[in-house]
CHARMM-style PDB file with segment names, atoms N, HN, CA, C and O in Angstrom:
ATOM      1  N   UNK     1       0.839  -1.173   0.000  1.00  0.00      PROA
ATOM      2  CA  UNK     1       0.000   0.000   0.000  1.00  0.00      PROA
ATOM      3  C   UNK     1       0.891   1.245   0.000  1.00  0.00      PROA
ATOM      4  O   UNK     1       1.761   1.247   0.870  1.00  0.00      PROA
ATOM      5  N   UNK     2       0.833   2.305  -0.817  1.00  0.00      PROA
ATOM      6  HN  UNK     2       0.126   2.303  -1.524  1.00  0.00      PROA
ATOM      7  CA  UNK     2       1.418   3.181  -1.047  1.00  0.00      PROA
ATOM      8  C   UNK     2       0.261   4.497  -0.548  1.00  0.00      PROA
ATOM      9  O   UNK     2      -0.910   4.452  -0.924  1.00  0.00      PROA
ATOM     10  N   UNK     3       0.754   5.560   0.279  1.00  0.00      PROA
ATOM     11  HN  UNK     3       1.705   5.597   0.584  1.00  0.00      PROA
ATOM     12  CA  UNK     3       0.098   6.393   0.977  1.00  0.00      PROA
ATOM     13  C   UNK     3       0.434   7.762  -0.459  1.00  0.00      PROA
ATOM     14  O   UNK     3       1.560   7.875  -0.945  1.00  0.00      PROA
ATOM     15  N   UNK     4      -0.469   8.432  -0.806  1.00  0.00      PROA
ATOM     16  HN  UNK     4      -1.384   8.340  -0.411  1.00  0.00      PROA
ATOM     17  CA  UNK     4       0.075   9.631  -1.483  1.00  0.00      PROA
ATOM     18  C   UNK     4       0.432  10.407  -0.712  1.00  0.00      PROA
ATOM     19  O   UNK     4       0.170  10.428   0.491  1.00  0.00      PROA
ATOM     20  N   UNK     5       1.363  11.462  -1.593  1.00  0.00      PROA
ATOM     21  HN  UNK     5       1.576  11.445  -2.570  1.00  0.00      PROA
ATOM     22  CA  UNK     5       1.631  12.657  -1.122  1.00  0.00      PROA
ATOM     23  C   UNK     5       2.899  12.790   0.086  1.00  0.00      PROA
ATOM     24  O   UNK     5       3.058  13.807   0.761  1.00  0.00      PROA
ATOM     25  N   UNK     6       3.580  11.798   0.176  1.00  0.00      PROA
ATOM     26  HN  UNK     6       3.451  10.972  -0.372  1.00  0.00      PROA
ATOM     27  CA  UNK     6       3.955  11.572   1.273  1.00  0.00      PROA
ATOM     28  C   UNK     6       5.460  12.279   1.277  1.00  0.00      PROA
ATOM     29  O   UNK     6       6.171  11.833   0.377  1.00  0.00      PROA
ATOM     30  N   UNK     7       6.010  13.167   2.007  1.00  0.00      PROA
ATOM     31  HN  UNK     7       5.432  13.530   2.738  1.00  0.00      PROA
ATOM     32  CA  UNK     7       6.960  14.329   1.870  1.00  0.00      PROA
ATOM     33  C   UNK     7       8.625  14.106   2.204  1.00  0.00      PROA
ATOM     34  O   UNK     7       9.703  14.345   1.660  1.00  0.00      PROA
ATOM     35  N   UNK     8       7.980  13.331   3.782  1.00  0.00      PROA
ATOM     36  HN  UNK     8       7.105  13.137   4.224  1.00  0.00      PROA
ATOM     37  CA  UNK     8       9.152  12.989   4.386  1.00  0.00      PROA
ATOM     38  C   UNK     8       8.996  12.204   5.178  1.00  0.00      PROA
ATOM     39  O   UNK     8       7.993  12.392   5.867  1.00  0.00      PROA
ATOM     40  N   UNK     9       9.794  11.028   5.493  1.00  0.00      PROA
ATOM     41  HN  UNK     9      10.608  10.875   4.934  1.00  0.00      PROA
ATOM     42  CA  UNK     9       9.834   9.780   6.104  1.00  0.00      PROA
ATOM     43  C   UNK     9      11.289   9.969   7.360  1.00  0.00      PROA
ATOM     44  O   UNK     9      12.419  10.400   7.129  1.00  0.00      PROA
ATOM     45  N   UNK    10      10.697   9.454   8.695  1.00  0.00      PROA
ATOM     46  HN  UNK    10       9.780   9.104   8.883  1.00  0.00      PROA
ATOM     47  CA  UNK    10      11.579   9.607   9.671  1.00  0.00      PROA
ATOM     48  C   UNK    10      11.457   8.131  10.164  1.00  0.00      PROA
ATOM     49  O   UNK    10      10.505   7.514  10.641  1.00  0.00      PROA
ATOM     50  N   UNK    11      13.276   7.629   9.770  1.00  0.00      PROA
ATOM     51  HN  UNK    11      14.049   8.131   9.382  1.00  0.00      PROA
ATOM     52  CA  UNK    11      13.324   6.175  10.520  1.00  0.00      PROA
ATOM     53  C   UNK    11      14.346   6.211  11.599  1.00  0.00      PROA
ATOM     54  O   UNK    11      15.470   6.674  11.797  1.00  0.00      PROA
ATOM     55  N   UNK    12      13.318   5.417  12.282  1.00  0.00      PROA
ATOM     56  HN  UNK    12      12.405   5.041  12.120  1.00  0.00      PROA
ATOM     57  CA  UNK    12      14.316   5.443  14.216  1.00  0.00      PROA
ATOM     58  C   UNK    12      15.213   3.455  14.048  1.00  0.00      PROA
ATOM     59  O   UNK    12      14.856   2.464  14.684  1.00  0.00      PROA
ATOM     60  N   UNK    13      15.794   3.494  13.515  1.00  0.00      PROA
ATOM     61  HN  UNK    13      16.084   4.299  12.998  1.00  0.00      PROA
ATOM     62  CA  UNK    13      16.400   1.780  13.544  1.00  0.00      PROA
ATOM     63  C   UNK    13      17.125   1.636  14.932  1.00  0.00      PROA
ATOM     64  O   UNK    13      17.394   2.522  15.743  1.00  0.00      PROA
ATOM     65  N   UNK    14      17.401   0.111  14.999  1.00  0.00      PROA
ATOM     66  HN  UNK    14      17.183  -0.608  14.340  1.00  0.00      PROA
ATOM     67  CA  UNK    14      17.848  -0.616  16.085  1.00  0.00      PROA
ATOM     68  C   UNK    14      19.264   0.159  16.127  1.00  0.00      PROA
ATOM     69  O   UNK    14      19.688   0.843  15.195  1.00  0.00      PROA
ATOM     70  N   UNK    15      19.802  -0.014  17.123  1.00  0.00      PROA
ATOM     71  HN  UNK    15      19.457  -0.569  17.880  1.00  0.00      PROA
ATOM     72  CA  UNK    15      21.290   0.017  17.414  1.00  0.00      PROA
ATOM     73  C   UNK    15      22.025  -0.750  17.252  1.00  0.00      PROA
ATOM     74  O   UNK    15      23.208  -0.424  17.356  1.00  0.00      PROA
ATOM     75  N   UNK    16      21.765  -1.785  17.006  1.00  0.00      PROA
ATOM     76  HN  UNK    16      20.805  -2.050  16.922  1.00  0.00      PROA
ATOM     77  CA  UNK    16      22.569  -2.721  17.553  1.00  0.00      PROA
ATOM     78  C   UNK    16      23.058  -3.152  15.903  1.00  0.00      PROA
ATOM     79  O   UNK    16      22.195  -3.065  15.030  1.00  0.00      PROA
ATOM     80  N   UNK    17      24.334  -3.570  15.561  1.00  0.00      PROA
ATOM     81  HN  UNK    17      25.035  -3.641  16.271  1.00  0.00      PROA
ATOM     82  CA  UNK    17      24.667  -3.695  13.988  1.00  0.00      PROA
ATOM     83  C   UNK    17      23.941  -4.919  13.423  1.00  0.00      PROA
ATOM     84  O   UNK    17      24.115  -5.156  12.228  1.00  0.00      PROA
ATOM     85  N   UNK    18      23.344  -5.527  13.963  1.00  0.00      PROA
ATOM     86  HN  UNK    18      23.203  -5.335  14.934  1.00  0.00      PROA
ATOM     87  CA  UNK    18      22.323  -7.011  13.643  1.00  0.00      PROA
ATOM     88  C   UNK    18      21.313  -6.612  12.850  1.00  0.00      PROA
ATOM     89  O   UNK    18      21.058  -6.848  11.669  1.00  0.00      PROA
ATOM     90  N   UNK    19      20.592  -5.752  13.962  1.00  0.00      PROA
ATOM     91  HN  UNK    19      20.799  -5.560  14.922  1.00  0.00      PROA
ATOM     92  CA  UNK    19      18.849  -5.052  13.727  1.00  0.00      PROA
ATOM     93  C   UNK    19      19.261  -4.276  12.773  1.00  0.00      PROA
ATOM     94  O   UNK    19      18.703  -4.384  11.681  1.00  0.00      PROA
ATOM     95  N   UNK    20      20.252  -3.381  12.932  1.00  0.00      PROA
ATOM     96  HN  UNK    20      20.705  -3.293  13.819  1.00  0.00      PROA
ATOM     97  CA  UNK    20      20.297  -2.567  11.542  1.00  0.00      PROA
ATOM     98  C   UNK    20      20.274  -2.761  10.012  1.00  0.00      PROA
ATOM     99  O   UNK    20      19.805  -2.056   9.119  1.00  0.00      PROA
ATOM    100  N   UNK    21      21.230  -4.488   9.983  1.00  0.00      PROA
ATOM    101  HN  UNK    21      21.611  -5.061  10.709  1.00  0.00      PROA
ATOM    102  CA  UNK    21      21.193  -4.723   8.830  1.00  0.00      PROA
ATOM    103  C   UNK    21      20.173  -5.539   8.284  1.00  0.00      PROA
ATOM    104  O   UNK    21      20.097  -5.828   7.090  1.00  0.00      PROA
ATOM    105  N   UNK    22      19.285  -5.959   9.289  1.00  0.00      PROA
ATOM    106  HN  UNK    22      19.347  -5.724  10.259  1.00  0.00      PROA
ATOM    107  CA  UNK    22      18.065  -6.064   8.503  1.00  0.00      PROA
ATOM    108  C   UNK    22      16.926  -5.230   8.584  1.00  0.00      PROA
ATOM    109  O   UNK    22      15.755  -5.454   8.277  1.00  0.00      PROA
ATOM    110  N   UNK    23      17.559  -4.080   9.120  1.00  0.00      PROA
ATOM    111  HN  UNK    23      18.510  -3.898   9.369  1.00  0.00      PROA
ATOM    112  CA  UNK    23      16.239  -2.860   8.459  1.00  0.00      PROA
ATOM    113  C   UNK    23      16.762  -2.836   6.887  1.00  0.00      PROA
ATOM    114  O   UNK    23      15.848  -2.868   6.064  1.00  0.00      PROA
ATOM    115  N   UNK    24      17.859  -2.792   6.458  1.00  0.00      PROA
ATOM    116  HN  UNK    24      18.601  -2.766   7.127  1.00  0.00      PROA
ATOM    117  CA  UNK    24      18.248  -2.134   5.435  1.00  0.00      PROA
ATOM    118  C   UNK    24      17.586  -2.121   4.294  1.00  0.00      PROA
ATOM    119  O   UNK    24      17.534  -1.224   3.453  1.00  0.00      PROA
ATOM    120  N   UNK    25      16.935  -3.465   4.308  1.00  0.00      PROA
ATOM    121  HN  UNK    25      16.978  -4.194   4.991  1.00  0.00      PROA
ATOM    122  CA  UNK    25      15.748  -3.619   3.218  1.00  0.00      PROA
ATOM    123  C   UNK    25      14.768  -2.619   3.610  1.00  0.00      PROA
ATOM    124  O   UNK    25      14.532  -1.777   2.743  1.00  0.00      PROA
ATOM    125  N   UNK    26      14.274  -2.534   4.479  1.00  0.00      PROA
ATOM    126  HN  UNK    26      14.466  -3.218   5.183  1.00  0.00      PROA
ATOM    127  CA  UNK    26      12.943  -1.715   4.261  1.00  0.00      PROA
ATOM    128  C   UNK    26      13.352   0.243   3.946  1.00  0.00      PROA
ATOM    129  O   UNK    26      12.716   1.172   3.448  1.00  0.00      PROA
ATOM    130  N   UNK    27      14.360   0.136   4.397  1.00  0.00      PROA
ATOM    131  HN  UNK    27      14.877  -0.618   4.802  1.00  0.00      PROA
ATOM    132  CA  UNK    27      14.997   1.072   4.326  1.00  0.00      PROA
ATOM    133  C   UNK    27      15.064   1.546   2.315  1.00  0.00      PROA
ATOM    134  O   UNK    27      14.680   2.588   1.785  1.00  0.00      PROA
ATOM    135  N   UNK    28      15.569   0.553   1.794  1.00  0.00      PROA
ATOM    136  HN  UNK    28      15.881  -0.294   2.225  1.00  0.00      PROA
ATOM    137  CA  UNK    28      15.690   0.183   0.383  1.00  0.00      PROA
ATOM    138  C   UNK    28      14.614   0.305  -0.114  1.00  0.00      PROA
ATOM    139  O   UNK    28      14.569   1.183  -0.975  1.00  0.00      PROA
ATOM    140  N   UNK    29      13.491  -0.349   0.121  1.00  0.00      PROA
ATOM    141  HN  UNK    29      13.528  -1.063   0.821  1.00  0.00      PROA
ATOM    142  CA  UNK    29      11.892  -0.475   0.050  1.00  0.00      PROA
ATOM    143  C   UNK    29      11.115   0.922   0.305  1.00  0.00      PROA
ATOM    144  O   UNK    29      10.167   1.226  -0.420  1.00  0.00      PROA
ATOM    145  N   UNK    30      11.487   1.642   1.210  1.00  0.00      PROA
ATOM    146  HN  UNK    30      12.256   1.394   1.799  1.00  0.00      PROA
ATOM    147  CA  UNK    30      10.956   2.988   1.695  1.00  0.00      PROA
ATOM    148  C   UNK    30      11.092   3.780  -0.079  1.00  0.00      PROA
ATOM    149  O   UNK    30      10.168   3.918  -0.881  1.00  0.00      PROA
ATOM    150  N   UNK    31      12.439   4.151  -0.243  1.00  0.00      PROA
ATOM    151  HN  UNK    31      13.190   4.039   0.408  1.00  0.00      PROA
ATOM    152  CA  UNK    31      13.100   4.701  -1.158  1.00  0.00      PROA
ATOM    153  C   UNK    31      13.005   4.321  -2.747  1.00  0.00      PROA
ATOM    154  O   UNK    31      13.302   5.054  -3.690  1.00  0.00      PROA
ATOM    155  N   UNK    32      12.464   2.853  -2.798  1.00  0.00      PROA
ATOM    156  HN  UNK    32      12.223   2.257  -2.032  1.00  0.00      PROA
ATOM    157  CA  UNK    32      11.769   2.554  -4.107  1.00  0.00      PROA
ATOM    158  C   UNK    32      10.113   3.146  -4.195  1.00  0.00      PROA
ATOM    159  O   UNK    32       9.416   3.597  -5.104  1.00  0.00      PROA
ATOM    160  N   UNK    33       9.949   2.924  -2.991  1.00  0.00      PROA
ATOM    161  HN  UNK    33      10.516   2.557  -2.253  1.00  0.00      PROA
ATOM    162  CA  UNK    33       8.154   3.463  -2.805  1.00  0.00      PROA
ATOM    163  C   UNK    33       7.780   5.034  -2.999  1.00  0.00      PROA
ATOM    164  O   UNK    33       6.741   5.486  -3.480  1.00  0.00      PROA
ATOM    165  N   UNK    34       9.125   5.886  -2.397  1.00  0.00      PROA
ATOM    166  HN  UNK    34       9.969   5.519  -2.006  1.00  0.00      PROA
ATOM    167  CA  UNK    34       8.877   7.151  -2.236  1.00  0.00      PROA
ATOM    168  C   UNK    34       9.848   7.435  -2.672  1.00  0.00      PROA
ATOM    169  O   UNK    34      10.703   7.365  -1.789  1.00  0.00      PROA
ATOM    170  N   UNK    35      10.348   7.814  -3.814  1.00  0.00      PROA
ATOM    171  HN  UNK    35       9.653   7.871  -4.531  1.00  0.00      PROA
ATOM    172  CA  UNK    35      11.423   8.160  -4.932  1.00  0.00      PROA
ATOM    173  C   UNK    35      11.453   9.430  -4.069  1.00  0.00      PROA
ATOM    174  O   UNK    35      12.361   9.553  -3.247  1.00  0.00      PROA
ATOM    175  N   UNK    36      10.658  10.236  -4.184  1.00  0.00      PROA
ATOM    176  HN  UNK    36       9.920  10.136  -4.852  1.00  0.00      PROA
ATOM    177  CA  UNK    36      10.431  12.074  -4.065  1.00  0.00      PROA
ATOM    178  C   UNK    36      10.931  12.221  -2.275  1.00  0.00      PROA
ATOM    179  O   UNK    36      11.613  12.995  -1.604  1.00  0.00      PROA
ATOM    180  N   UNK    37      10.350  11.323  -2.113  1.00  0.00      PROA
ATOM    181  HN  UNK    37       9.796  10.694  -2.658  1.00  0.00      PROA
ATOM    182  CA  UNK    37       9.799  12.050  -0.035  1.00  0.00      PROA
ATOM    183  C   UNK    37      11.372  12.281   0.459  1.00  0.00      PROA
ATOM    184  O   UNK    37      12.200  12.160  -0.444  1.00  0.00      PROA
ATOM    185  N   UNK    38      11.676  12.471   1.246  1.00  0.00      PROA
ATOM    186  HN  UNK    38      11.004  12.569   1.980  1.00  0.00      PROA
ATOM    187  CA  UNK    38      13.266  13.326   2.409  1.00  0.00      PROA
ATOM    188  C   UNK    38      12.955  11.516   3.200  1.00  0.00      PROA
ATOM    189  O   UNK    38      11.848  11.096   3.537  1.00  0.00      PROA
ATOM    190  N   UNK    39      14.253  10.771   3.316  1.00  0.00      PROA
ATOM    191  HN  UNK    39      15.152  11.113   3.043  1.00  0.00      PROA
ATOM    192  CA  UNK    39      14.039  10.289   4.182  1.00  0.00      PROA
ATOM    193  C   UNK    39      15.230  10.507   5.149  1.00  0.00      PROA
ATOM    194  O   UNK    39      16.349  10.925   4.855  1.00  0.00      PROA
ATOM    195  N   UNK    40      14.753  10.130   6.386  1.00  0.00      PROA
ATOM    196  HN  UNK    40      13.843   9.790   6.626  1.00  0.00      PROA
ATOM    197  CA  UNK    40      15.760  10.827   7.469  1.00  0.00      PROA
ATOM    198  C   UNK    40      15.883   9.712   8.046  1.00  0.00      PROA
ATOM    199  O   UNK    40      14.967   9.127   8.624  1.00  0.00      PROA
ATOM    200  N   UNK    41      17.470   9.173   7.893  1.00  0.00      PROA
ATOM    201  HN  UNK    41      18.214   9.648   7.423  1.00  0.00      PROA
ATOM    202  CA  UNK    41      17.339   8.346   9.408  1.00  0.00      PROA
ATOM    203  C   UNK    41      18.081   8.886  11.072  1.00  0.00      PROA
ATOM    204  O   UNK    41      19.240   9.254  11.258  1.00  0.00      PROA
ATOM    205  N   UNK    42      17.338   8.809  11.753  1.00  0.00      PROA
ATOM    206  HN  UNK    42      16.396   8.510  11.602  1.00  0.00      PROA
ATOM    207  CA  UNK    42      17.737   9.223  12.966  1.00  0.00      PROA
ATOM    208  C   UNK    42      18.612   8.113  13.902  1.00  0.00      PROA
ATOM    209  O   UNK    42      17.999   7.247  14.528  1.00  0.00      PROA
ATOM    210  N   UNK    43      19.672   8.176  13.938  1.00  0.00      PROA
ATOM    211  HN  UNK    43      20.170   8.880  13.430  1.00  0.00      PROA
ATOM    212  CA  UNK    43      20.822   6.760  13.940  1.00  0.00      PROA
ATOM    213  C   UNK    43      21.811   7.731  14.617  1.00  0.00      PROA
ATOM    214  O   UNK    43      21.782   8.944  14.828  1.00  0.00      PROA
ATOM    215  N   UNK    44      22.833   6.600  14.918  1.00  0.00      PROA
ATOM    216  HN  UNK    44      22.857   5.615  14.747  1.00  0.00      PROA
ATOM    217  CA  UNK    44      23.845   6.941  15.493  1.00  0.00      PROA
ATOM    218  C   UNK    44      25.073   7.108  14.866  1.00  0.00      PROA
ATOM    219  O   UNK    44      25.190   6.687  13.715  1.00  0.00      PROA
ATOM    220  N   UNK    45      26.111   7.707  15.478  1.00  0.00      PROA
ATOM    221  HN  UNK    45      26.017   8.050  16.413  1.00  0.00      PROA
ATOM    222  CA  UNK    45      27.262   7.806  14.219  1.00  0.00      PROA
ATOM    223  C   UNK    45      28.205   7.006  13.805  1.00  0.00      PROA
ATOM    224  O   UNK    45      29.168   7.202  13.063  1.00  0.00      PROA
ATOM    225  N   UNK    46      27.788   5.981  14.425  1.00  0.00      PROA
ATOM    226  HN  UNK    46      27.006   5.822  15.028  1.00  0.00      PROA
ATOM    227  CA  UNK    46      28.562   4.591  13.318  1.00  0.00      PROA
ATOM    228  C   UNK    46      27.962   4.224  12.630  1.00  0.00      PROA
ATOM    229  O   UNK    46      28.465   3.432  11.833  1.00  0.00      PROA
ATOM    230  N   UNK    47      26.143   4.648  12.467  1.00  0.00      PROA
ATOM    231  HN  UNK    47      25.734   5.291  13.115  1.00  0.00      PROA
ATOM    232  CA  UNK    47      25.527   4.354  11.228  1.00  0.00      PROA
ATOM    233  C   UNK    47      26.053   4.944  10.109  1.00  0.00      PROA
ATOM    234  O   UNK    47      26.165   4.298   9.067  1.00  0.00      PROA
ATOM    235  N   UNK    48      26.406   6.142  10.195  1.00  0.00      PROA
ATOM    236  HN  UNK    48      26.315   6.667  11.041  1.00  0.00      PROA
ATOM    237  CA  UNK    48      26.485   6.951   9.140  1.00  0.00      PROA
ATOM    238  C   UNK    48      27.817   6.476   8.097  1.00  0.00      PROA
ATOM    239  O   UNK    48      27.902   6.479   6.869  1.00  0.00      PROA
ATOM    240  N   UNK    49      28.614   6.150   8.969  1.00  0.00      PROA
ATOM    241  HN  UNK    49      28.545   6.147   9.967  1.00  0.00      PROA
ATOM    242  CA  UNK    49      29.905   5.183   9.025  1.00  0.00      PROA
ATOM    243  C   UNK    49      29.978   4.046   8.146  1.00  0.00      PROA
ATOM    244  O   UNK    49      30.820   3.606   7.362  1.00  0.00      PROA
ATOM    245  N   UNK    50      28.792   3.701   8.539  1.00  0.00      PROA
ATOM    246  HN  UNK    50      28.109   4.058   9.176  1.00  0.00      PROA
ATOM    247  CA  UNK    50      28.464   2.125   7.858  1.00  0.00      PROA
ATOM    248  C   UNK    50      27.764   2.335   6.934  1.00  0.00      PROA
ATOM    249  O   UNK    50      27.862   1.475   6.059  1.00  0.00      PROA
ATOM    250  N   UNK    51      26.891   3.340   6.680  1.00  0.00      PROA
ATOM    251  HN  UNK    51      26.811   4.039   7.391  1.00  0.00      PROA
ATOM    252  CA  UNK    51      26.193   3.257   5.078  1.00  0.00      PROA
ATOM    253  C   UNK    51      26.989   4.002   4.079  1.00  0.00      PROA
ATOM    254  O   UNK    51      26.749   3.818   2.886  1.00  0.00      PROA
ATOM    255  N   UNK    52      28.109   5.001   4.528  1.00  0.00      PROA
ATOM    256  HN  UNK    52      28.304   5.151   5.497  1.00  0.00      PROA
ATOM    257  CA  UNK    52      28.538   5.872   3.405  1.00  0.00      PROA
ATOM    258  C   UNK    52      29.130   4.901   2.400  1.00  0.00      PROA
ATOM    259  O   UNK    52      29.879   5.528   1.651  1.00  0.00      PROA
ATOM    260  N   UNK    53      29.093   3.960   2.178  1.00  0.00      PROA
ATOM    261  HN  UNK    53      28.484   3.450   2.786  1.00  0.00      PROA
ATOM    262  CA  UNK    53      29.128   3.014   0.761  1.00  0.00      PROA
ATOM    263  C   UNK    53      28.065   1.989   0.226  1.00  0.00      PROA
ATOM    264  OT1 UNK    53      28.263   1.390  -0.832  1.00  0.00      PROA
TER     265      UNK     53
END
């Protein structure tokens, strides 16, 4: 189900490097669904670490 109009997306993921890497799909999934919308993830700074590739 795809919601219209939808602007910006705020994701709170696990901490822990386990939970994270299986958000990553939906994460992936968010971003095929909502080409347009801001998504934000609100993470810690070894996330940022870990996705910059």
């Amino acid at each position: 189900m795809q919601l219209d109009n939808v602007q910006k997306i705020a994701v709170l993921p696990a901490n822990a490097i386990g939970d994270f890497i299986f958000a990553v799909p939906a994460l992936q999934a968010l971003r095929q669904t909502y080409r347009k919308a801001e998504i934000t993830l609100l993470a810690l700074d070894w996330h940022a670490t870990f996705t910059e590739n």
